[in-house]
N, C-alpha and C positions, 0 to 999 in steps of 0.2 A: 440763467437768461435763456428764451426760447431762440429758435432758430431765426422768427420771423425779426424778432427782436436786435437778434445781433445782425442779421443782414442790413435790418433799416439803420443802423450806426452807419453805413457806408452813404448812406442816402443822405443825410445831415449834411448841413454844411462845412465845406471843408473836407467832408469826408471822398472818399478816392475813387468814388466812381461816378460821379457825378450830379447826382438825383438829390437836390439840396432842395430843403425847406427852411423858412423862416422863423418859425415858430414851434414848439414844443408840443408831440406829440405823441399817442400811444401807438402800437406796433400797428395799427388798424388805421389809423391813421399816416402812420410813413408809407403804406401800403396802396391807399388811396393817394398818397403826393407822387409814389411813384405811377401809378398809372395814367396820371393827369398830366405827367411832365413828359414822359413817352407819351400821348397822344396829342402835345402841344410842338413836340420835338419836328425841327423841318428833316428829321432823317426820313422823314414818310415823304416827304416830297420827293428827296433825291432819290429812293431806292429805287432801279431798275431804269434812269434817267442818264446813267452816265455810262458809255459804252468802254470795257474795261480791256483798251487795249493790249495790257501788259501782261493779260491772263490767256491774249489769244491764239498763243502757240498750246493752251491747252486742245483746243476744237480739232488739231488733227490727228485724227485716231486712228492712223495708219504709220504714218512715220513719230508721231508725237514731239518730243525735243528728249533734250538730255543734256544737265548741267550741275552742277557743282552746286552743296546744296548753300541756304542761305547763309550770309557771313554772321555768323555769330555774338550778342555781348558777349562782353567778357562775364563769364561768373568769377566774383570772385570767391576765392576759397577760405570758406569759413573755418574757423581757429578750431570748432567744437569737436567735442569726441565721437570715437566710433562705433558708440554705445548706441542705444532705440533711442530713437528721436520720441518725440510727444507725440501721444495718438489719443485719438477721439474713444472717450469711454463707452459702451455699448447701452443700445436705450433700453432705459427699465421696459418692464410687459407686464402685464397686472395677472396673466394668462387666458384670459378673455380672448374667444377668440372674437375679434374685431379690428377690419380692413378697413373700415372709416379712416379716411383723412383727417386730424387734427384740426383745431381750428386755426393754427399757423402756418400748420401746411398749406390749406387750402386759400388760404393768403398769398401761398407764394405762388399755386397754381394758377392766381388769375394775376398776377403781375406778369407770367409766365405768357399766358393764355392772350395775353391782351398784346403781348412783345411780337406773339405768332402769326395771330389775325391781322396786326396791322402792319409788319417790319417783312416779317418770313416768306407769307403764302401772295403778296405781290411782286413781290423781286425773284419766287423761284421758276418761274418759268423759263426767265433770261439766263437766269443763274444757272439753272440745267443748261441750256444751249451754250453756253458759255464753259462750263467744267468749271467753273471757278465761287467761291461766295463774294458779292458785293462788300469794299470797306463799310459801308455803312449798315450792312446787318451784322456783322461781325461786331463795328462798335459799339450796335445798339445792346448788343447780348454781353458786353463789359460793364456796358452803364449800370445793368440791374446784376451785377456781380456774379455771373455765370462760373467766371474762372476760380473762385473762393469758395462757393458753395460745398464743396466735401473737404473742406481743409477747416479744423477745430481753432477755435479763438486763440489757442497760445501761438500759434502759426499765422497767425491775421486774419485767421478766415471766418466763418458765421456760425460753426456747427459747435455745442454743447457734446455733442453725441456723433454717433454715426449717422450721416444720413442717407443711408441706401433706399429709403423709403422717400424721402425728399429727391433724391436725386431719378429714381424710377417718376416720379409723376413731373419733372420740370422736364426730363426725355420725352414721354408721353405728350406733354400741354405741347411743344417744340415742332413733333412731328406731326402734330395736326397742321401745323403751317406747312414746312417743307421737309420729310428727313434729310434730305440732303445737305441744306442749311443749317438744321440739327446737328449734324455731324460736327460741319465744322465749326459753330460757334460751341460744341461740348467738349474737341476735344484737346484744347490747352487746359482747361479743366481736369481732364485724366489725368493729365500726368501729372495735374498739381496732386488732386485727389490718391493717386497713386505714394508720391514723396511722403503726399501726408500719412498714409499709412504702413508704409514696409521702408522709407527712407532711415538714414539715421541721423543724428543729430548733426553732425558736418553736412549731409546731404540737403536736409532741412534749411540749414542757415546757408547754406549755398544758393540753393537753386528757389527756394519759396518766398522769397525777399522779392522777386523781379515778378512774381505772379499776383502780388498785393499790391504791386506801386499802380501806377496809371499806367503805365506803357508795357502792358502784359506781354509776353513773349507765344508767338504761337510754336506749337509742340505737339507731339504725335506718337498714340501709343501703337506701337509697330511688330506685330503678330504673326500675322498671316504672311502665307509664302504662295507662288505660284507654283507648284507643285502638282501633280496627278494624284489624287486620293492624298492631300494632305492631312498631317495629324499634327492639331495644335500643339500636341503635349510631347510629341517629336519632333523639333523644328529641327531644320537639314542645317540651316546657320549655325556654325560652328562658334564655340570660343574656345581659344587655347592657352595655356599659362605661359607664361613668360617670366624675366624677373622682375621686370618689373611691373608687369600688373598681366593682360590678354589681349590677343589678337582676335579682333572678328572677320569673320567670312560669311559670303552668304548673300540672298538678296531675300528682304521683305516685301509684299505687294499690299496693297488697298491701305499706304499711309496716307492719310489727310491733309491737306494742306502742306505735303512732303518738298514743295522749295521752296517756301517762306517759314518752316520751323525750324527755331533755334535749338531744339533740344527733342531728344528721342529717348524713350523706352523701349531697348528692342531685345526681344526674346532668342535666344540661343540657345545650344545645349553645350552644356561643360561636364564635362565626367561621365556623362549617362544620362543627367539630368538635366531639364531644361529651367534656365535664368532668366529673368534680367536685369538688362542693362543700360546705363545711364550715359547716352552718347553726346556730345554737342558737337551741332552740325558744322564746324567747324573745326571738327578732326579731320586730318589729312585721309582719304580713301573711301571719302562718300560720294555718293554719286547719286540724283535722283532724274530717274526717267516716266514719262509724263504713263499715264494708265490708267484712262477713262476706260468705263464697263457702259452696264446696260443701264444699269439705276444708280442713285445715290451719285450722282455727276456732279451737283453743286458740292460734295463735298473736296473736291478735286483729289482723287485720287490719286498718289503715283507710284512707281518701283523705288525702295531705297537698296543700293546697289552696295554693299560691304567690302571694300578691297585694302585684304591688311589692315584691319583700322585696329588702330592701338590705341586702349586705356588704359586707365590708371586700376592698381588693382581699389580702390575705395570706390570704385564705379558699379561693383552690384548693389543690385537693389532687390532689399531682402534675403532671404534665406536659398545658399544655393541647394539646399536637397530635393528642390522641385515643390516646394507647399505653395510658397509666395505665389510662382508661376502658376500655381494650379487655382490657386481663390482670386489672382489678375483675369484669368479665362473665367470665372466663373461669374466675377462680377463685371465682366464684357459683356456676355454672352446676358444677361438680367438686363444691361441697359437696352440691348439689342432687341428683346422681346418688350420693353418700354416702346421703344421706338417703332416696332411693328403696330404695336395699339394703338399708338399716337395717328399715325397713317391707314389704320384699319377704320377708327373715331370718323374718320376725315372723307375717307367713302362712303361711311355708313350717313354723314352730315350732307354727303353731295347727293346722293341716288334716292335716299326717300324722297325727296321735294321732286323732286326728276320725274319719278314713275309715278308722283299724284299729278301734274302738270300736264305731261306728253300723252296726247291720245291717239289712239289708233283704232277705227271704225266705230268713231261716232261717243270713246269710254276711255276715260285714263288708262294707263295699261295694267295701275296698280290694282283695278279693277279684275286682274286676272290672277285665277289662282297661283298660276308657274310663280309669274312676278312676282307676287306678294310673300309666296315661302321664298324665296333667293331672299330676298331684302331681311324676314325674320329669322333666316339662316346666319345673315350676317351679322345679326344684331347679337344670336346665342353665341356663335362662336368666341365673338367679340368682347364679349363679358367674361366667355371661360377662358379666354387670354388676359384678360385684366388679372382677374382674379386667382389665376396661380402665379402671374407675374409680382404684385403685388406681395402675395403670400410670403415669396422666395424673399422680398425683398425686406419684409418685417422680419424673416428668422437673421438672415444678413446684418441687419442695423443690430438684432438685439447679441450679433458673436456666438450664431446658434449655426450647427453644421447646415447649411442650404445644398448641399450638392445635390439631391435627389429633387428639390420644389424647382431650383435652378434647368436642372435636364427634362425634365416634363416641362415647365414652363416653352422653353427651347422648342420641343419639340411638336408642341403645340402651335407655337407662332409661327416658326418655320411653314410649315403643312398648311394652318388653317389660315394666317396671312397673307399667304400666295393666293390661298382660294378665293377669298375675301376681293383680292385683288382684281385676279380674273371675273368673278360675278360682278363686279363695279363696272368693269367694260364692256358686259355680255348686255346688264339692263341698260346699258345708254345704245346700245345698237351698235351704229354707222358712228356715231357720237364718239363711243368711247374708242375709236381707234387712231382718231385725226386731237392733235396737239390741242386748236379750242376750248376742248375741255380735258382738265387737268387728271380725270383717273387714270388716262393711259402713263402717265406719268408716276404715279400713288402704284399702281401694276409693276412697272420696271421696278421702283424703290423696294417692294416687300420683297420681292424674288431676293433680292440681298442676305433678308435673316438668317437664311438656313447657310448662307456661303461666304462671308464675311466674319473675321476671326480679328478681336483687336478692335483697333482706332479709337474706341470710346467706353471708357467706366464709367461705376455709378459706384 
């Protein structure tokens, strides 16, 4: 069964995300009912309509707040053993090399694409001023099954295979709308995505039952520390054994959505090595303080604060000699440059029409050499970010070593989507400095790539 195929199960009637048809249809078909029911949907009316009081102790980004994180479901604890849970098998490769989208893929991208343009990039303006995302983009990104998406059909989810290749371009389609929004409508998806792959079978039947029902649980993969020259792969967060299972210490920073998550992934080092670990916010000695930056604001940022927290020892997740940890950063780091291209797409869709439009003595300005090379500067760049992104992402799905497509990809988005950024605001002028128009905002977001560790897989 393809990908596109098992996702539109969910769209049926009946089925648990909402997007119900009446009639019997092929994957092309569910695909067109969903994009008809999302632009029929009155979430387009309310987004950015309803002023989100409850999110406004995020806007002060001097004293911020500080609270105790969300109350928790219960999970409860499944019977299974502590043996590999079910994992998605790796996609066949013919060895062709060929970065073409599927044709299910590209199905999912414009159910994607169409969530973005009409859900995402009207409500993110507010939503940056706010720190927080809208209920009703977060809903809307459940409806079309966001949170299942990397989790394999014996776990409830849509995937046959791996889909790191699916997962890079529904990041990308995302962050043409807002990355910030992106963020956090992707990532209770990580941590499912996550269970689904390094969990065990007790973890599985624990925690992925509450990410397939209707009332998904937001959750947060928690990496990054505030720290001076931090190194992902040495987090300062301690865990220490005990008898009955570890104590964590420590604080994470740039968690998502960090006090309405039920459930955390958070990386430590134990022995030498760096873990992790599988927290619910509703262990005694969490604490989360609010920690808006300069971009990526919609996805509400905060500090998760670690004091004494004690788990169970069946709370790692994966392997503690450091591998798990090291292919979680690896396929963080692959959504992240997604997510740069998505927002690089998204300057490059604002400034061409811009610089044919805007004249200055009497001739568009595209009219002008300078101009014209920035704009085709950003179009190459652009593409050579796609396309080791991409790459990384096809050796990934297929269980082929990516760490070296992964770090060039990285290091390319980092660099060239900063630039990209900056030349968005240089060709608007006086334009791109004042809020109006959205690339000063597309500007602060990219700056993130290179410094943001965590919040979101693929």
């Amino acid at each position: 069964m393809s990908l596109v195929t098992s996702m539109t199960k969910s769209l049926r009637p009946g089925g648990k995300h909402g997007l119900s048809t009446k009639e019997t249809r092929d994957p092309i078909g569910y695909a067109v009912a969903a994009l008809s029911r999302l632009a029929q949907s009155d979430l387009l009316d309310r987004v950015g309509l309803r002023k989100q009081t409850e999110h406004a102790v995020y806007t002060a980004t001097r004293s911020g707040f500080r609270t105790l994180t969300a109350a928790s479901r219960t999970f409860a604890r499944a019977g299974g053993s502590g043996g590999p849970g079910a994992r998605p098998a790796a996609t066949p490769r013919s060895g062709v090399f060929d970065l073409t989208p599927t044709e299910d893929e590209q199905m999912l991208v414009d159910v994607v694409t169409e969530l973005a343009d009409e859900v995402l990039r009207p409500a993110a303006a507010e939503a940056d001023e706010a720190c927080a995302a809208p209920e009703a983009v977060l809903k809307a990104g459940l409806d079309v099954g966001l949170p299942i998406l990397g989790l394999p059909e014996d776990l409830g989810g849509v995937s046959e295979e791996r889909s790191a290749v699916a997962g890079v371009l529904v990041a990308e389609a995302l962050a043409r709308g807002d990355m910030g929004l992106a963020v956090a409508s992707l990532a209770p998806g990580s941590v499912a995505t996550a269970i689904g792959l390094w969990g065990t079978e007790a973890q599985q039947q624990t925690y992925l039952p509450a990410f397939t029902d209707d009332s998904v649980p937001a959750a947060a993969l928690a990496l990054g520390e505030p720290t001076v020259l931090f190194d992902v792969l040495a987090p300062a967060t301690t865990a220490t054994r005990t008898e009955d299972g570890f104590v964590l210490e420590g604080v994470k920073s740039a968690v998502p959505r960090g006090a309405d998550a039920e459930l955390f992934v958070v990386g430590a080092s134990l022995d030498g090595a760096p873990v992790l670990f599988l927290v619910e916010s509703s262990t005694p000695g969490l604490e989360v303080v609010a920690d808006p930056g300069m971009g990526v604001r919609a996805a509400g940022f905060t500090r998760l604060e670690l004091h004494d927290v004690q788990v169970p020892a069946d709370a790692v997740l994966g392997e503690t000699d450091g591998t798990t940890y090291a292919e979680c950063v690896r396929l963080s780091r692959l959504a992240w440059c997604a997510l740069a291209v998505g927002a690089g797409q998204a300057v490059l869709d604002y400034v061409t029409p811009y610089v044919k439009e805007r004249e200055a003595f009497g001739e568009p300005i595209a009219h002008r050499q300078s101009v014209a090379f920035m704009v085709a500067d950003i179009a190459i760049e652009l593409q050579a970010m796609r396309l080791l992104t991409w790459k990384a992402a096809s050796r990934a799905a297929a269980g082929k070593d990516f760490a070296r497509e992964v770090g060039l990809a990285r290091q390319l988005c980092a660099d060239k989507g900063m630039r990209i950024g900056l030349d968005g605001v240089q060709l608007l002028g006086g334009h791109g400095f004042v809020k109006e128009h959205p690339v000063e905002r597309w500007y602060r977001d990219l700056r993130a790539v290179g410094v943001v560790e965590g919040a979101v897989l693929v």
